[in-house]
mmCIF file of the C-alpha atoms, coordinates in Angstrom:
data_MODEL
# 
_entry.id   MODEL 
# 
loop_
_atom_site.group_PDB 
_atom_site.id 
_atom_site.type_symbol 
_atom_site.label_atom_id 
_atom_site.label_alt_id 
_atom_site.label_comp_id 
_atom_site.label_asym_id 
_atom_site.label_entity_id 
_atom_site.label_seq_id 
_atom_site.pdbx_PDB_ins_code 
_atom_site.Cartn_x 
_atom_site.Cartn_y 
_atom_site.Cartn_z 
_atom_site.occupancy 
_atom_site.B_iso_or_equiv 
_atom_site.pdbx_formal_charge 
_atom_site.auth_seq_id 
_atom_site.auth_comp_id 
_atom_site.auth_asym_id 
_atom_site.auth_atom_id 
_atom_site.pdbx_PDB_model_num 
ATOM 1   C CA . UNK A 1 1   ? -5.792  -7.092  19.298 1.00 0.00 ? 1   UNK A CA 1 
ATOM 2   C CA . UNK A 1 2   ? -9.044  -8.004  19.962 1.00 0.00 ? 2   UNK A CA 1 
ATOM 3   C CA . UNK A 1 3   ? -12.037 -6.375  18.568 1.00 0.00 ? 3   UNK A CA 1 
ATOM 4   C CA . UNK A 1 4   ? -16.168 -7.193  18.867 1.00 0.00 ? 4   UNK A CA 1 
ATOM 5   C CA . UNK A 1 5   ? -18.828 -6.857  16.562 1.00 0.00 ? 5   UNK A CA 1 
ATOM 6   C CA . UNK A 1 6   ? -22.477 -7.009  16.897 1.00 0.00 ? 6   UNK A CA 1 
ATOM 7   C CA . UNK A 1 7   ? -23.533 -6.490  12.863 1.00 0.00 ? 7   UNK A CA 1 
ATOM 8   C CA . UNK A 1 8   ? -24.356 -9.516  11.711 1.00 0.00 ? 8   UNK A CA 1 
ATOM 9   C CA . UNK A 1 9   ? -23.243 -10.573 8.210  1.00 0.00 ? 9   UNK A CA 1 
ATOM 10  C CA . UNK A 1 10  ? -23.898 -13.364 5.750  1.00 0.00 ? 10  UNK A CA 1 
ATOM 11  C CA . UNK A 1 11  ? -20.754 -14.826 6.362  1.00 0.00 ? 11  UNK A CA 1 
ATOM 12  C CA . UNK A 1 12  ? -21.221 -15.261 10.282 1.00 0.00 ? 12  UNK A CA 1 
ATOM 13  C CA . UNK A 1 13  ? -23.424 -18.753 8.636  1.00 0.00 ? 13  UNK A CA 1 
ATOM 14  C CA . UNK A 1 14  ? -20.269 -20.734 8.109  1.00 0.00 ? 14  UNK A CA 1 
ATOM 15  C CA . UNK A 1 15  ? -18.155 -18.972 10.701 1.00 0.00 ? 15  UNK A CA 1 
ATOM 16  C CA . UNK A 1 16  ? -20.585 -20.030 13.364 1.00 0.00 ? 16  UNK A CA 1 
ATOM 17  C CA . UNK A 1 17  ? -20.482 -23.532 11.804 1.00 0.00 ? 17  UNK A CA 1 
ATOM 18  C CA . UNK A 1 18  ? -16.834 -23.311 12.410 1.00 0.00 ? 18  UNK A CA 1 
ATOM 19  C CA . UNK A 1 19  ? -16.572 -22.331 15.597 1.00 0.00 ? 19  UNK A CA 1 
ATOM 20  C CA . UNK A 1 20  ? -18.999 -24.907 16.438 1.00 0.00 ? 20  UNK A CA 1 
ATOM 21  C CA . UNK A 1 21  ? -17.692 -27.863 15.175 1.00 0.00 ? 21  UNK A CA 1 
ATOM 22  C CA . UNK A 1 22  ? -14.110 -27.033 16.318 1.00 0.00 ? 22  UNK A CA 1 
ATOM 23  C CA . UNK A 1 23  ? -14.805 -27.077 20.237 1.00 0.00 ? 23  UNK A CA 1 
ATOM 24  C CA . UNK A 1 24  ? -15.596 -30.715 19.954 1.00 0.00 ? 24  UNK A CA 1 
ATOM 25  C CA . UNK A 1 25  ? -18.707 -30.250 22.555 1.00 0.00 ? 25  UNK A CA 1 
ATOM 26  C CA . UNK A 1 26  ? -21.715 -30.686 20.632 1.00 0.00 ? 26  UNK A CA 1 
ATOM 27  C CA . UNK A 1 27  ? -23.924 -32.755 19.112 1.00 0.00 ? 27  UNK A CA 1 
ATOM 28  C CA . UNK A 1 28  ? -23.913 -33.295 15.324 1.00 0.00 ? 28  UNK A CA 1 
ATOM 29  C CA . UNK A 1 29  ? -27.770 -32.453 15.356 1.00 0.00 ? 29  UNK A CA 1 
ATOM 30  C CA . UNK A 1 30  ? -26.800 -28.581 17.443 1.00 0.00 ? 30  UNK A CA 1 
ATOM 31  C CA . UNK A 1 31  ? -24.710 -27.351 14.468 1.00 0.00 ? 31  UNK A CA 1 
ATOM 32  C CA . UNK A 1 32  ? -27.963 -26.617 12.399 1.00 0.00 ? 32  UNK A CA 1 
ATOM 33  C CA . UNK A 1 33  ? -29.535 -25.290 15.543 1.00 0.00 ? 33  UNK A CA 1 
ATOM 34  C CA . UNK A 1 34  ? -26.688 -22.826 15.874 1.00 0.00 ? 34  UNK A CA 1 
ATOM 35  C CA . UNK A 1 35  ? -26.250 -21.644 12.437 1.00 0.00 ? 35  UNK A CA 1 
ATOM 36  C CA . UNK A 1 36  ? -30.087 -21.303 12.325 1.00 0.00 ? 36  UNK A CA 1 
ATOM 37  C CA . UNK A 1 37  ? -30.528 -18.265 14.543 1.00 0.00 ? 37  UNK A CA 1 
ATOM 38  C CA . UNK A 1 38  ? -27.559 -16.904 12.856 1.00 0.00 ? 38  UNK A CA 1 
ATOM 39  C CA . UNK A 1 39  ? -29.498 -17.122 9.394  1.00 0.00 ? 39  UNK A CA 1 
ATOM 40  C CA . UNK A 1 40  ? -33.054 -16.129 11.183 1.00 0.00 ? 40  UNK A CA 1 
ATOM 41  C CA . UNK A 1 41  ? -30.994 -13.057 12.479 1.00 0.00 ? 41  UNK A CA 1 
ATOM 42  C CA . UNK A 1 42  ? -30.026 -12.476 8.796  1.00 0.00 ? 42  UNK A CA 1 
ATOM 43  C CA . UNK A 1 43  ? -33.613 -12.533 7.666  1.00 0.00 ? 43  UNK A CA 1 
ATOM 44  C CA . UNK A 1 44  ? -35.585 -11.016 10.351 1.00 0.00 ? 44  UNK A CA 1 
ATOM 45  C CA . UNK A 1 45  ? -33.161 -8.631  12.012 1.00 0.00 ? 45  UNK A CA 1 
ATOM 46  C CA . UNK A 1 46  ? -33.858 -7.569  15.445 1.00 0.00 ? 46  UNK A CA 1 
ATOM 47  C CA . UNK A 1 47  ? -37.292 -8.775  15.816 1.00 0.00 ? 47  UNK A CA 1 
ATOM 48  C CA . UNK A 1 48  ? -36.431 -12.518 15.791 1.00 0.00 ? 48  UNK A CA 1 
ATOM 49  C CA . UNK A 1 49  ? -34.616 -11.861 19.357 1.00 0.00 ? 49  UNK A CA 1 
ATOM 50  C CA . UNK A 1 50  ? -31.491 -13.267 18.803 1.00 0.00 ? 50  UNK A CA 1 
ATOM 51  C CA . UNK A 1 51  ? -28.620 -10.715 19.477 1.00 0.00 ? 51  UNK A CA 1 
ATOM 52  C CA . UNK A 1 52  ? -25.227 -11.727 18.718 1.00 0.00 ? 52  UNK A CA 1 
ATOM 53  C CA . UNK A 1 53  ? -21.514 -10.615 19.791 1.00 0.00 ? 53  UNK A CA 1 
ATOM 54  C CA . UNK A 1 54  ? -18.529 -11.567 17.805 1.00 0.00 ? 54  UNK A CA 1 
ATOM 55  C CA . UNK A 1 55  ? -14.937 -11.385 19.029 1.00 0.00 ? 55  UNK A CA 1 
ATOM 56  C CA . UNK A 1 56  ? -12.295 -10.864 16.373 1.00 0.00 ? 56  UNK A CA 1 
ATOM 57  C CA . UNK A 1 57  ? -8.334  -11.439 16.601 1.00 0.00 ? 57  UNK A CA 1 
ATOM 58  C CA . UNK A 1 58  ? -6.727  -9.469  13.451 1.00 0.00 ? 58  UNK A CA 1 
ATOM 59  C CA . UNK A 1 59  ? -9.865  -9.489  11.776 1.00 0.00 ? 59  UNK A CA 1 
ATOM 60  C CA . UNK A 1 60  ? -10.330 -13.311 12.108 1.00 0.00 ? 60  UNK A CA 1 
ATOM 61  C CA . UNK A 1 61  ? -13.440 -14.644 14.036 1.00 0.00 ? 61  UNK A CA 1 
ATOM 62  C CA . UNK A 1 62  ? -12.295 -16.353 17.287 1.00 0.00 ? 62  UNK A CA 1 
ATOM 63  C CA . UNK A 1 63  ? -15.712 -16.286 19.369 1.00 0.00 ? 63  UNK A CA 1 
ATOM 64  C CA . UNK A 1 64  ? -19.061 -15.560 19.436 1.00 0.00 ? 64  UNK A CA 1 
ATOM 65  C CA . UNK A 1 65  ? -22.207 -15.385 21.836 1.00 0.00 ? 65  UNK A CA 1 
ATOM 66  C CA . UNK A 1 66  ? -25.664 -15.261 20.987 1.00 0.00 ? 66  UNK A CA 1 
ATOM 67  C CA . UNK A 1 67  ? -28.711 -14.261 23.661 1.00 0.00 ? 67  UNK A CA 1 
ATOM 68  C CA . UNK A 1 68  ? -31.728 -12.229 23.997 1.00 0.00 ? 68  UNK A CA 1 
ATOM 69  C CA . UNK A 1 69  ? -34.229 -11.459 26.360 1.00 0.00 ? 69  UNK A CA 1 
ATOM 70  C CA . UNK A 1 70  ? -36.997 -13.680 27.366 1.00 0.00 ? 70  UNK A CA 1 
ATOM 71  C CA . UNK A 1 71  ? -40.115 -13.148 26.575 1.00 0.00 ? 71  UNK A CA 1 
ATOM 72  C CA . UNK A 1 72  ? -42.772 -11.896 29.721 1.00 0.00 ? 72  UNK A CA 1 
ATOM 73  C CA . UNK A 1 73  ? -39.535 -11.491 32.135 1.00 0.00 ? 73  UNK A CA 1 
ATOM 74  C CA . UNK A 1 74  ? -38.622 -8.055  32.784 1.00 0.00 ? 74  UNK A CA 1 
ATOM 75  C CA . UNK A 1 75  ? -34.712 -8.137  32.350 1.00 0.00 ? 75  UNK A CA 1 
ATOM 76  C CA . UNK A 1 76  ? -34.186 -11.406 31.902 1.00 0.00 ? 76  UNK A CA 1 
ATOM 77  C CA . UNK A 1 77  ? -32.025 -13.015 29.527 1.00 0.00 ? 77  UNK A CA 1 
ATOM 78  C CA . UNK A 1 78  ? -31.080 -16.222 28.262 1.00 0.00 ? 78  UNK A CA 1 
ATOM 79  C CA . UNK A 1 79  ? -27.446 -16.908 26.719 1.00 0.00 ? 79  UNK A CA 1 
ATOM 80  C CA . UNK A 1 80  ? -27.895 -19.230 24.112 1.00 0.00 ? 80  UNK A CA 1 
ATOM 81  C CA . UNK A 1 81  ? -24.485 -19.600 22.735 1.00 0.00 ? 81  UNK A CA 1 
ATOM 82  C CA . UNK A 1 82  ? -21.293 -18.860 23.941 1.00 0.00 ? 82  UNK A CA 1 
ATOM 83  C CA . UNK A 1 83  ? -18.196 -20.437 21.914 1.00 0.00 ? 83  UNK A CA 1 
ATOM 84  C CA . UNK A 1 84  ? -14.911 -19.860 21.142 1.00 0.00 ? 84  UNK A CA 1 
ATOM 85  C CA . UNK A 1 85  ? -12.893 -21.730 18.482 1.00 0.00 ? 85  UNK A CA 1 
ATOM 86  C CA . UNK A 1 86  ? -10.837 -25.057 19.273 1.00 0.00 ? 86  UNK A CA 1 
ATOM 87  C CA . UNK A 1 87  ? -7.456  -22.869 18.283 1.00 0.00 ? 87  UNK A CA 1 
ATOM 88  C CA . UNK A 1 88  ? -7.927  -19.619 20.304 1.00 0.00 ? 88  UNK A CA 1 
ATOM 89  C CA . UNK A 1 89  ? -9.365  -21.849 23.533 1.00 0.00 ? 89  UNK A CA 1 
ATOM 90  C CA . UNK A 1 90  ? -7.415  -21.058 26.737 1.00 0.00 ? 90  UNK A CA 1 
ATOM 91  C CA . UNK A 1 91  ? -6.418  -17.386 25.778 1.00 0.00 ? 91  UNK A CA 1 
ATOM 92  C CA . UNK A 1 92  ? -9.524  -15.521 27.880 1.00 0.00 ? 92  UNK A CA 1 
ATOM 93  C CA . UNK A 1 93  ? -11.453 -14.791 24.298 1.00 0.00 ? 93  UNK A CA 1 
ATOM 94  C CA . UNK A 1 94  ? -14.357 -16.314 26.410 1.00 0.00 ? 94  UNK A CA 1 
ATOM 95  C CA . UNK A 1 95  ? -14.533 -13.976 29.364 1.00 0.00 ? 95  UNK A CA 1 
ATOM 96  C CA . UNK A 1 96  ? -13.388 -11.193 27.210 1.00 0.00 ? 96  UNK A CA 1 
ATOM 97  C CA . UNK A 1 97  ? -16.583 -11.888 24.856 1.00 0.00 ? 97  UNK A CA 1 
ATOM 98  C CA . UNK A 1 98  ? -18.524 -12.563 28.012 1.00 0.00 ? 98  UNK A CA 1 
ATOM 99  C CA . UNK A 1 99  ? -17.412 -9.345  29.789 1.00 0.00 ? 99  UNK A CA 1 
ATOM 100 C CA . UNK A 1 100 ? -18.743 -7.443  26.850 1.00 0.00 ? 100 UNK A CA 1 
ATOM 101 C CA . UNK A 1 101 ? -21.799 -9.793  26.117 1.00 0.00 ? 101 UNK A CA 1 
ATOM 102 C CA . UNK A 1 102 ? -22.845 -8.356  29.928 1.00 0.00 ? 102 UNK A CA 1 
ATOM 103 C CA . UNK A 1 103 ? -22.313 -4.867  29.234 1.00 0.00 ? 103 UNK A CA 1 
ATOM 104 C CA . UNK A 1 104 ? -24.280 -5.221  26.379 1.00 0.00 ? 104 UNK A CA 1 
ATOM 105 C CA . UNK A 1 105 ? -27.396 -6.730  28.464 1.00 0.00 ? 105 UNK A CA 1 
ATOM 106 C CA . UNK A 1 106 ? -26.996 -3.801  30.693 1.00 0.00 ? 106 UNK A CA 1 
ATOM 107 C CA . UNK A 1 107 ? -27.553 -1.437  28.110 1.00 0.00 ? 107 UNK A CA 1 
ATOM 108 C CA . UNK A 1 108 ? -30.523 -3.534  26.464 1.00 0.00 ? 108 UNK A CA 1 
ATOM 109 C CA . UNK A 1 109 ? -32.088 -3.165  30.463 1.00 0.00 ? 109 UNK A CA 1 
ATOM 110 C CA . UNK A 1 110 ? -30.727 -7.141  31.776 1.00 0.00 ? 110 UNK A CA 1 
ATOM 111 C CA . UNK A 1 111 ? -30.470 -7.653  35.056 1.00 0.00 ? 111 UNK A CA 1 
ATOM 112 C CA . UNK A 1 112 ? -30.443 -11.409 35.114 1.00 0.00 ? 112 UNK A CA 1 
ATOM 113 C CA . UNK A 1 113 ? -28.535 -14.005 32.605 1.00 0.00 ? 113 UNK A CA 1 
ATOM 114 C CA . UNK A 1 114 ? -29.376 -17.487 32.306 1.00 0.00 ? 114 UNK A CA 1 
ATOM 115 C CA . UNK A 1 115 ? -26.822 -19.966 31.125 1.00 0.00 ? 115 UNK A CA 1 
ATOM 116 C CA . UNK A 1 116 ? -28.120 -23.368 30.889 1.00 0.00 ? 116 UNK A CA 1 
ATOM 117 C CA . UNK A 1 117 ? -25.717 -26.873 29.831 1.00 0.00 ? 117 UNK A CA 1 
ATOM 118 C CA . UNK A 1 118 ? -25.206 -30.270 30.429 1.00 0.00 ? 118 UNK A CA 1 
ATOM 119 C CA . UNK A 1 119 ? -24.064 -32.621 33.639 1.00 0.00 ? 119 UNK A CA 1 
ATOM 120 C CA . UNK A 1 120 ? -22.524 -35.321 31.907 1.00 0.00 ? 120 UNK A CA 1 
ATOM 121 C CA . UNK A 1 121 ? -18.417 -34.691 31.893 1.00 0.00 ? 121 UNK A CA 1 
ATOM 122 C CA . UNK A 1 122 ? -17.199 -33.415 28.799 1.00 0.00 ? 122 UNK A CA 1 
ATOM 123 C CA . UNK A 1 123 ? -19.191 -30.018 29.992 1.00 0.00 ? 123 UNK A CA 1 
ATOM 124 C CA . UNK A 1 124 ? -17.322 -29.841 33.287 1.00 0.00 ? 124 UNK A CA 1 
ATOM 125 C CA . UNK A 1 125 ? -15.078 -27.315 31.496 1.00 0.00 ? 125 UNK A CA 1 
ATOM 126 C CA . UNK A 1 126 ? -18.415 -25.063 30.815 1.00 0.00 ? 126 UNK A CA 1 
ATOM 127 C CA . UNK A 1 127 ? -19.297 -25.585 33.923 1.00 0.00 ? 127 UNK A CA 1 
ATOM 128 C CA . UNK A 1 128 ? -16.241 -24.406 35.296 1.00 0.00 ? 128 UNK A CA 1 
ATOM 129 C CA . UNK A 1 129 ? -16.442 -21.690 33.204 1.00 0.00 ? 129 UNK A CA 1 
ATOM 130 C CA . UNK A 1 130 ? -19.255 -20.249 34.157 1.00 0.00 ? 130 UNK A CA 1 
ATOM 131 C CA . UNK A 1 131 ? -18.565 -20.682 37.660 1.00 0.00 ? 131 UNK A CA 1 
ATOM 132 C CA . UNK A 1 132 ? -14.941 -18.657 37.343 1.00 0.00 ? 132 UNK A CA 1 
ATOM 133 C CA . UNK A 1 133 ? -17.049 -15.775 35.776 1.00 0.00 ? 133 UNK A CA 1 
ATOM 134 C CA . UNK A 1 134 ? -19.375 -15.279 38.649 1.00 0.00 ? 134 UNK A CA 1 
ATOM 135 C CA . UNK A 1 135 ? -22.304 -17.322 37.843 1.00 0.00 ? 135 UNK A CA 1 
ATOM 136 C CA . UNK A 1 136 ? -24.199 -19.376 40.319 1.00 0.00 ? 136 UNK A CA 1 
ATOM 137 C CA . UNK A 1 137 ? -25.742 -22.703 40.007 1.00 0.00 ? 137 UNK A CA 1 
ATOM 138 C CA . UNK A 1 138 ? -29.389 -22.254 40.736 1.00 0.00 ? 138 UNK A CA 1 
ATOM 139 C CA . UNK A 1 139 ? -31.081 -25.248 39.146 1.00 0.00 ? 139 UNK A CA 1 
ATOM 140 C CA . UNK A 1 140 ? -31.127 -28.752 38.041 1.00 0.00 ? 140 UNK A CA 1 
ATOM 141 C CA . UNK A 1 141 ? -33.193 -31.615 36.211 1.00 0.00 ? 141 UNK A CA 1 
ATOM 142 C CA . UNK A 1 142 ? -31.381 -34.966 35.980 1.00 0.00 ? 142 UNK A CA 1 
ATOM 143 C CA . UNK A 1 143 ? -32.123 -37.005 32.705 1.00 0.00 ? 143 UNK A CA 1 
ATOM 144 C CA . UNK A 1 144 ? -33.224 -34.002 31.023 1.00 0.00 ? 144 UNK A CA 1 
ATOM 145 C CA . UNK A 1 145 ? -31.089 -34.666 27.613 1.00 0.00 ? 145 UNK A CA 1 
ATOM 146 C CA . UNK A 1 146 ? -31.323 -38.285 28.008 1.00 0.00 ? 146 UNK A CA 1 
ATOM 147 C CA . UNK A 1 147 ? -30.797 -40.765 30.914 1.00 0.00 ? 147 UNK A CA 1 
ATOM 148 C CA . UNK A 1 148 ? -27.702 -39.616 32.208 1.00 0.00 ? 148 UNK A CA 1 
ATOM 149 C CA . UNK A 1 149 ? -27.573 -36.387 31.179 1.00 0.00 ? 149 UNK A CA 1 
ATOM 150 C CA . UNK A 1 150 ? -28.910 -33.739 33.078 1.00 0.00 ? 150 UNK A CA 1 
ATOM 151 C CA . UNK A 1 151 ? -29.104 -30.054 32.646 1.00 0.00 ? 151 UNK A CA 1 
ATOM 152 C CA . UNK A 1 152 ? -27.811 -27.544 34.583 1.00 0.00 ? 152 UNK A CA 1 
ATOM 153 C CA . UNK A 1 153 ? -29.156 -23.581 35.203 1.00 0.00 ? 153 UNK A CA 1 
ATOM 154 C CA . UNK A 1 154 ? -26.368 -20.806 35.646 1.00 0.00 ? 154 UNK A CA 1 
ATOM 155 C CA . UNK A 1 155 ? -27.374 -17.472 36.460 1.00 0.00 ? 155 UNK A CA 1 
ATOM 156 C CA . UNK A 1 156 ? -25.645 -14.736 36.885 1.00 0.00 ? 156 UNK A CA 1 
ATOM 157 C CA . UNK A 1 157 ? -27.228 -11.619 38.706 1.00 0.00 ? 157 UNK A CA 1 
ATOM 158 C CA . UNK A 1 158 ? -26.258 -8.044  36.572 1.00 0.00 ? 158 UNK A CA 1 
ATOM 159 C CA . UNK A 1 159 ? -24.818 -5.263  38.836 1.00 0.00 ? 159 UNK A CA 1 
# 
């Protein structure tokens, strides 16, 4: 059974970390960003603008999203994180936690999500992804990580 959470708790630190390392995707230098909006979350609450949606399987952390508007846009939000663990990948905890990550935006006054990630080939998954779920490729910048790796702009348009 799968429930979601959007209370943020000390221990989210290290579960993010978790979930992060375990997909296999990122950088060693995007862990610390990740668990760092958890922690400024923890400390500033609300007001930091980073909102966060956990997905739990029998109490267990399986997934997670992070987002929040951006700033001078009216509606417009930016999904910062969206990962699910290395174990519970394949099972639809993603578009679950993405379904509800939307509905959530809706209430908050979203109309527009912006998912951004990289060209290079280990991200066609992601890119996949967010293409199954309805978002649309709007925008790219070759070389933007490094030579060779570009970065791509999803959006997807709230109903």
């Amino acid at each position: 059974m799968i429930t979601f959470r959007t209370e943020v708790r000390p221990e989210d630190v290290d579960i993010v970390r978790d979930i992060i390392v375990s997909t296999g995707f990122f950088y060693d230098f995007e862990v610390p960003v990740a668990v760092e909006l958890v922690q400024e979350r923890l400390d500033e609450g609300e007001q930091c603008g980073y909102y966060f949606l956990f997905a739990e399987e029998d109490g267990k952390t399986v997934s997670y999203s992070c987002f929040g508007p951006i700033a001078a846009t009216e509606g417009s939000f930016d999904l910062y994180w969206i990962a699910t663990h290395n174990d519970c990948r394949g099972k639809g905890f993603g578009k679950m936690l993405i379904e509800e990550t939307h509905k959530i935006i809706r209430e908050m006054g979203g109309r527009i999500v912006i998912a951004e990630t990289s060209t290079i080939e280990k991200y066609t998954p992601t890119r996949l992804f967010y293409d199954h779920i309805g978002y649309t490729l709007e925008a790219r910048i070759d070389d933007f990580y490094k030579e060779g790796d570009g970065k791509v702009f999803f959006v997807k348009r709230l109903k």
